[in-house]
Residue frames as a rotation matrix with the C-alpha (Angstrom) as fourth column:
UNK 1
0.561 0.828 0.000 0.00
0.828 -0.561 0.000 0.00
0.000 0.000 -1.000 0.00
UNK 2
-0.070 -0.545 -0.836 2.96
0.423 -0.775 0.470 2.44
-0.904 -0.320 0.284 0.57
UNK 3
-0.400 0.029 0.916 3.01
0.907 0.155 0.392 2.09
-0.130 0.988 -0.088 -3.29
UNK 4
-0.281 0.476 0.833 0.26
0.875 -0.230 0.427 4.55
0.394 0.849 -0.352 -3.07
UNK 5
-0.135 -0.199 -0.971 1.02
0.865 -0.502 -0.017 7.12
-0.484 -0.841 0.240 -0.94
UNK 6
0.396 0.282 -0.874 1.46
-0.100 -0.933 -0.346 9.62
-0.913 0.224 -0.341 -3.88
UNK 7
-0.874 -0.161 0.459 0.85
0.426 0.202 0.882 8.63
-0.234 0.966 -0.108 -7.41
UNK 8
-0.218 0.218 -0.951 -0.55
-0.557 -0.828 -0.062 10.24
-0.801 0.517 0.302 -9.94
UNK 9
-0.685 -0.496 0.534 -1.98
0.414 0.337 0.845 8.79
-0.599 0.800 -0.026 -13.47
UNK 10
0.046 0.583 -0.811 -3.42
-0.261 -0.776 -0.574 11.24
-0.964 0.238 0.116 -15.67
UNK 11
-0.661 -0.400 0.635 -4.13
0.647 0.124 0.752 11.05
-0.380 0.908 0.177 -19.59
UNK 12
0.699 0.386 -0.602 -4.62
0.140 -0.899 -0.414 14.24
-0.701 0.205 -0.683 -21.82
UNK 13
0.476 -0.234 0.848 -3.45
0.878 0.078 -0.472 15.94
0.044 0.969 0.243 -24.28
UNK 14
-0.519 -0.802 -0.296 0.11
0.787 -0.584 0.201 18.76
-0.334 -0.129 0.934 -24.72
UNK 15
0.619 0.633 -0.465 -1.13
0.453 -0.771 -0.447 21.99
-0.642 0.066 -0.764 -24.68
UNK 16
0.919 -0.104 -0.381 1.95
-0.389 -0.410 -0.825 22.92
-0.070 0.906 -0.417 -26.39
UNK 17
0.319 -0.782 -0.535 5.63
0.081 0.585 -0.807 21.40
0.944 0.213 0.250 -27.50
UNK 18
0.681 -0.494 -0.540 7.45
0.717 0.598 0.357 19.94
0.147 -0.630 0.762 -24.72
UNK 19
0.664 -0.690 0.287 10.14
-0.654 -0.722 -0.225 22.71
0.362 -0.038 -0.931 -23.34
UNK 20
0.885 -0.418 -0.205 13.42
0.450 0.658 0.604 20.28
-0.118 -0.626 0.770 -23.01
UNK 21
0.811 -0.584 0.027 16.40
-0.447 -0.649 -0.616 21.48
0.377 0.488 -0.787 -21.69
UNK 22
0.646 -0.523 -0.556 19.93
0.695 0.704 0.145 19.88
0.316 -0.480 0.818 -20.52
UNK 23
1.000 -0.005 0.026 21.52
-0.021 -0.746 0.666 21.25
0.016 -0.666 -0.746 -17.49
UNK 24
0.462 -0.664 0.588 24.68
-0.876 -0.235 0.422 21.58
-0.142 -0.709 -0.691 -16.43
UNK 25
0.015 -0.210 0.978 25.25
-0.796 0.589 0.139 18.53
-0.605 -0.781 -0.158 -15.21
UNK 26
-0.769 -0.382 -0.512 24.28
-0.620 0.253 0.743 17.06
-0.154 0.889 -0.432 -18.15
UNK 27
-0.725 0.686 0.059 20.92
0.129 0.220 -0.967 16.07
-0.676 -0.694 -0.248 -17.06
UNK 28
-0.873 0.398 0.280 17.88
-0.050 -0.646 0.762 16.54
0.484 0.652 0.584 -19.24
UNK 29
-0.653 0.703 -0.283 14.33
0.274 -0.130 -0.953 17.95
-0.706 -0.700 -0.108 -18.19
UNK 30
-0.882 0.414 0.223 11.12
0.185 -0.132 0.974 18.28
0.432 0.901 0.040 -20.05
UNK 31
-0.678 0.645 -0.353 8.54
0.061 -0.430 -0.901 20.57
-0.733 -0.632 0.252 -19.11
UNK 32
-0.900 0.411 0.146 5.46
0.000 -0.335 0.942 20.80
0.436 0.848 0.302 -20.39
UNK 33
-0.642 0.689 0.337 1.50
-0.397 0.077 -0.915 20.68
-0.656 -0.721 0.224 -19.41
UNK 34
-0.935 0.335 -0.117 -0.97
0.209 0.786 0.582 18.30
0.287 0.519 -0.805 -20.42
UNK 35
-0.341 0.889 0.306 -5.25
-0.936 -0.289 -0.202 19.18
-0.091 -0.355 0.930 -20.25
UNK 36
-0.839 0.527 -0.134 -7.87
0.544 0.814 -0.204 16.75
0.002 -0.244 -0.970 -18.89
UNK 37
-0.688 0.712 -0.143 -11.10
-0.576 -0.414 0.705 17.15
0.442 0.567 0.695 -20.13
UNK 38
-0.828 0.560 -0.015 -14.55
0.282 0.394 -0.875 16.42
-0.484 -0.729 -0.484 -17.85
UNK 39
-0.767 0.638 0.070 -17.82
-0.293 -0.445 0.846 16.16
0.571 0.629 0.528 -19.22
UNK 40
-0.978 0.209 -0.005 -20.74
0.117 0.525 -0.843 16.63
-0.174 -0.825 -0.538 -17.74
UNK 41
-0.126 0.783 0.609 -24.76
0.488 -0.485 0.725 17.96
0.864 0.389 -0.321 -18.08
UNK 42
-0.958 -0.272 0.086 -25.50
0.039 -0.423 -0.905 20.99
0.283 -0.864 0.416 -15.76
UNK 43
-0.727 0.685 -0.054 -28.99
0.053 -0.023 -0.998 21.92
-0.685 -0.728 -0.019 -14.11
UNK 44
-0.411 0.012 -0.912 -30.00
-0.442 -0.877 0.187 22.66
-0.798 0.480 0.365 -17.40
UNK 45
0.566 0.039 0.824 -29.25
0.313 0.914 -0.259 19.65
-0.763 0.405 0.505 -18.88
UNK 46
0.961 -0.025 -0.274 -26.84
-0.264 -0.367 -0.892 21.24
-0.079 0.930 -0.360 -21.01
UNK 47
0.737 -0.663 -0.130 -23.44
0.670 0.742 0.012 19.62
0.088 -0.096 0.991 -21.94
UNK 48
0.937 -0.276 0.214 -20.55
-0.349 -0.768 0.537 21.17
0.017 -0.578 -0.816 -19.82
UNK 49
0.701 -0.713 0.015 -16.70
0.616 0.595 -0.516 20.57
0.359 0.371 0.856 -20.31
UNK 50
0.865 -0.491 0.105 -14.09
-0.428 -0.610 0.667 21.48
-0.264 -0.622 -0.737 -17.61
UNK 51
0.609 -0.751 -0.254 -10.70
0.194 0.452 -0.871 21.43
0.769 0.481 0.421 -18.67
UNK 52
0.939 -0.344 -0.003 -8.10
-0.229 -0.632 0.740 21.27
-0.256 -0.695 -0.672 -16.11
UNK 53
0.747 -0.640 -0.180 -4.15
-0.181 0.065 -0.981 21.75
0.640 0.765 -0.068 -16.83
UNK 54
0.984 -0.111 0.142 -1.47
-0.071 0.482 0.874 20.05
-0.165 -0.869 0.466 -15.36
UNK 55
0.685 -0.718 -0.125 1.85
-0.718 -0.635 -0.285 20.85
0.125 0.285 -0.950 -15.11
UNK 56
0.877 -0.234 0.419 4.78
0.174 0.969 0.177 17.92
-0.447 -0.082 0.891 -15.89
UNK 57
0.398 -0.903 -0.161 8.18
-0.917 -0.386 -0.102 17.70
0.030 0.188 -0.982 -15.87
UNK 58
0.913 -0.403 -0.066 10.13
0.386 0.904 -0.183 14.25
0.133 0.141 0.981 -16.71
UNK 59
0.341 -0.936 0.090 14.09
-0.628 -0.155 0.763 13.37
-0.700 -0.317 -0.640 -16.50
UNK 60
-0.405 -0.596 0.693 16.83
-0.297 0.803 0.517 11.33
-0.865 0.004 -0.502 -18.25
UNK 61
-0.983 -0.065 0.171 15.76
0.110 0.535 0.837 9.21
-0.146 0.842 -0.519 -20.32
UNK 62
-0.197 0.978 0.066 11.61
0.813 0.201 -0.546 10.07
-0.548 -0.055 -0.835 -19.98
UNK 63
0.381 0.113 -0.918 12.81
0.052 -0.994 -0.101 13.25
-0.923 -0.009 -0.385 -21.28
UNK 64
-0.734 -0.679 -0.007 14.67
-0.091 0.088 0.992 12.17
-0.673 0.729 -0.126 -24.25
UNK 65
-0.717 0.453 0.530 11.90
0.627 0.751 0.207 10.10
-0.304 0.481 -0.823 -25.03
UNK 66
0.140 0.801 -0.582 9.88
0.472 -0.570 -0.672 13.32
-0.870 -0.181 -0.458 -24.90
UNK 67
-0.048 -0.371 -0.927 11.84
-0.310 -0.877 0.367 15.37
-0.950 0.305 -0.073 -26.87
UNK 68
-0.909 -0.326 0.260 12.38
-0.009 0.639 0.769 12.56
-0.417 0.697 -0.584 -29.87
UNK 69
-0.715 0.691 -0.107 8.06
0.345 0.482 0.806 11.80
0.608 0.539 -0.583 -30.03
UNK 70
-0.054 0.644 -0.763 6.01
0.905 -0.291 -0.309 13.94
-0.421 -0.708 -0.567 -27.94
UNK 71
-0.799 -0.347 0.490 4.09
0.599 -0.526 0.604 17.29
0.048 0.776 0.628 -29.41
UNK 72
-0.704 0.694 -0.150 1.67
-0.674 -0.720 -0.167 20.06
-0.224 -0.016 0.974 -29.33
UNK 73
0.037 0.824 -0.566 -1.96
-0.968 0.171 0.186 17.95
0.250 0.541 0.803 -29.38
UNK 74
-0.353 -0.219 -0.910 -0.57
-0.209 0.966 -0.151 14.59
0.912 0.137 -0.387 -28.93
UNK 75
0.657 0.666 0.352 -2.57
-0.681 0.325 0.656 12.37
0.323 -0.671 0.667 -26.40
UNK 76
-0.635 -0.656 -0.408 -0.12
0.051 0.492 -0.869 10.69
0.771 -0.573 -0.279 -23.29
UNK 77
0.889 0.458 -0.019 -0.70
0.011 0.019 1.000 8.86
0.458 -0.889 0.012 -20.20
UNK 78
-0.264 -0.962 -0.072 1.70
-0.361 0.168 -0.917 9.67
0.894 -0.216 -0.392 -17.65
UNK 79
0.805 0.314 -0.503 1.93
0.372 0.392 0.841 8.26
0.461 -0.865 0.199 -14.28
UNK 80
-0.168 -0.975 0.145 3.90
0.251 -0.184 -0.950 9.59
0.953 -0.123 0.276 -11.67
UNK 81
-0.083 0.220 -0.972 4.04
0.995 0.081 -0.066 11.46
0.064 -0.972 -0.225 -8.14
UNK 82
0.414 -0.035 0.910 3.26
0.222 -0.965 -0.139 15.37
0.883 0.259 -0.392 -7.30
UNK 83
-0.200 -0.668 -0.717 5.57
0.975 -0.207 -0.080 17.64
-0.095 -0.715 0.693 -5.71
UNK 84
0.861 0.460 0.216 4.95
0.464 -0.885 0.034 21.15
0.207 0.071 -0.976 -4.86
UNK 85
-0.482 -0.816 -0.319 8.20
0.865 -0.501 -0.026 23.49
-0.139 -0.288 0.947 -4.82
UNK 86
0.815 0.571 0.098 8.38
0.579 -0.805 -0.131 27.33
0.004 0.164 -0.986 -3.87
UNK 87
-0.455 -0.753 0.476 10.07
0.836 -0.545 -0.062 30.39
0.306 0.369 0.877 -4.91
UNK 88
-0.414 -0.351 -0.840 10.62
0.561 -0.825 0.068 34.05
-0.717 -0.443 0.538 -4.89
UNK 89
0.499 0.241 0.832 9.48
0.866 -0.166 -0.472 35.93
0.024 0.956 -0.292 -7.81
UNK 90
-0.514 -0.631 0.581 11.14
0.514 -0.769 -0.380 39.50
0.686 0.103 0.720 -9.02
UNK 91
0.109 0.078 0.991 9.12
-0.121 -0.988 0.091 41.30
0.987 -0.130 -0.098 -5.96
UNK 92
-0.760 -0.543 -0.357 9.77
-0.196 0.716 -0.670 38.55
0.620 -0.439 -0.650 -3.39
UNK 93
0.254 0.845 0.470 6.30
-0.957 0.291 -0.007 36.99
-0.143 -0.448 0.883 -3.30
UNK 94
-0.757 -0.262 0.598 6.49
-0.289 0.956 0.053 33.26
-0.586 -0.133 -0.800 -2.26
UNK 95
-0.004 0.536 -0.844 5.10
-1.000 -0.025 -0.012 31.52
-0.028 0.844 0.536 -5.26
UNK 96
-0.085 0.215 0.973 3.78
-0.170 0.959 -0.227 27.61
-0.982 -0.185 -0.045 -4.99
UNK 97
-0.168 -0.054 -0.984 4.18
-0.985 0.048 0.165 25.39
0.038 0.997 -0.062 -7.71
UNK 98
0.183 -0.037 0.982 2.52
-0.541 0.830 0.133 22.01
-0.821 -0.556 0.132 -7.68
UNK 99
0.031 -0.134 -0.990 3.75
-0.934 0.348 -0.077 19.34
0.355 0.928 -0.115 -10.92
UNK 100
0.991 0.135 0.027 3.74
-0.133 0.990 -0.055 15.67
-0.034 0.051 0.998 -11.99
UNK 101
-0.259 -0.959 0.113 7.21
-0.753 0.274 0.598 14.37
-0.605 0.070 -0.793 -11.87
UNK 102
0.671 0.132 -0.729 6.88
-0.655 0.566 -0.501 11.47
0.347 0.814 0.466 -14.81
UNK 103
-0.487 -0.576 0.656 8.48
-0.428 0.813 0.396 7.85
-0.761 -0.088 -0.643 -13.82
UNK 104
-0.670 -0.080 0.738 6.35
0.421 0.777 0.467 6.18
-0.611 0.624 -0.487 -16.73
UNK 105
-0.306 0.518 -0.799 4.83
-0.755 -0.643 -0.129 7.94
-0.581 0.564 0.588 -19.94
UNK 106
-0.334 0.287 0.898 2.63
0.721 0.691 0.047 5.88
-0.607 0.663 -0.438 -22.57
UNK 107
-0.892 0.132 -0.433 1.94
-0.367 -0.771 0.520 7.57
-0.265 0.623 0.736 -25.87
UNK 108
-0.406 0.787 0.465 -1.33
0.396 0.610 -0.686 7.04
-0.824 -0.094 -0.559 -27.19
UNK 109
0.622 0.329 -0.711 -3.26
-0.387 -0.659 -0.644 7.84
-0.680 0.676 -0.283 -30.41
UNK 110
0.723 -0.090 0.685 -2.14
0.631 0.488 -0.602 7.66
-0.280 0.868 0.410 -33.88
UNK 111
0.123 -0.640 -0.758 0.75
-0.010 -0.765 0.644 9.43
-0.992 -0.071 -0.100 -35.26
């Protein structure tokens, strides 16, 4: 059960290309954000569609794999865990960021 302490598995579609960059270190990272799409009928009975967007960042080799076959539109499931990190911004408000970290990505769809 620990297993599920804090996983994540989400499938949607890249809002836009994949930002991948390699650090330093020689590391690589791929940022990007992926929408999920709810449908529902409201009081109305009319058909309602909440999109929410979700911010994801892979490593290494999940990131290669991004960079090589992954695009604007393209439908992926990822699975992973969320972490929330904070900063400063330029007037030094503390700023929260929560993202998917990626440990296993599945493309989906036709290409």
């Amino acid at each position: 059960m620990n297993a599920l302490r804090n996983k994540v598995q989400l499938i949607g579609n890249l809002g836009n290309n994949p930002e991948v960059i390699t650090l330093d270190s020689g590391k690589k990272l791929a940022k990007f954000s992926i929408a999920t799409n709810e449908s529902y009928k409201n009081a109305q009975g009319e058909k309602v569609t909440d999109t929410q967007w979700h911010n994801v960042i892979a490593w290494n080799k999940t990131a290669e794999i991004i960079e090589k076959y992954v695009s604007k539109g393209n439908e992926i499931a990822v699975e992973g865990k969320l972490v929330t990190r904070s900063y400063e911004d330029k007037e030094g408000i503390k700023k929260y960021v929560t993202e998917i970290v990626v440990n296993e990505l599945l493309l989906l769809g036709s290409k």
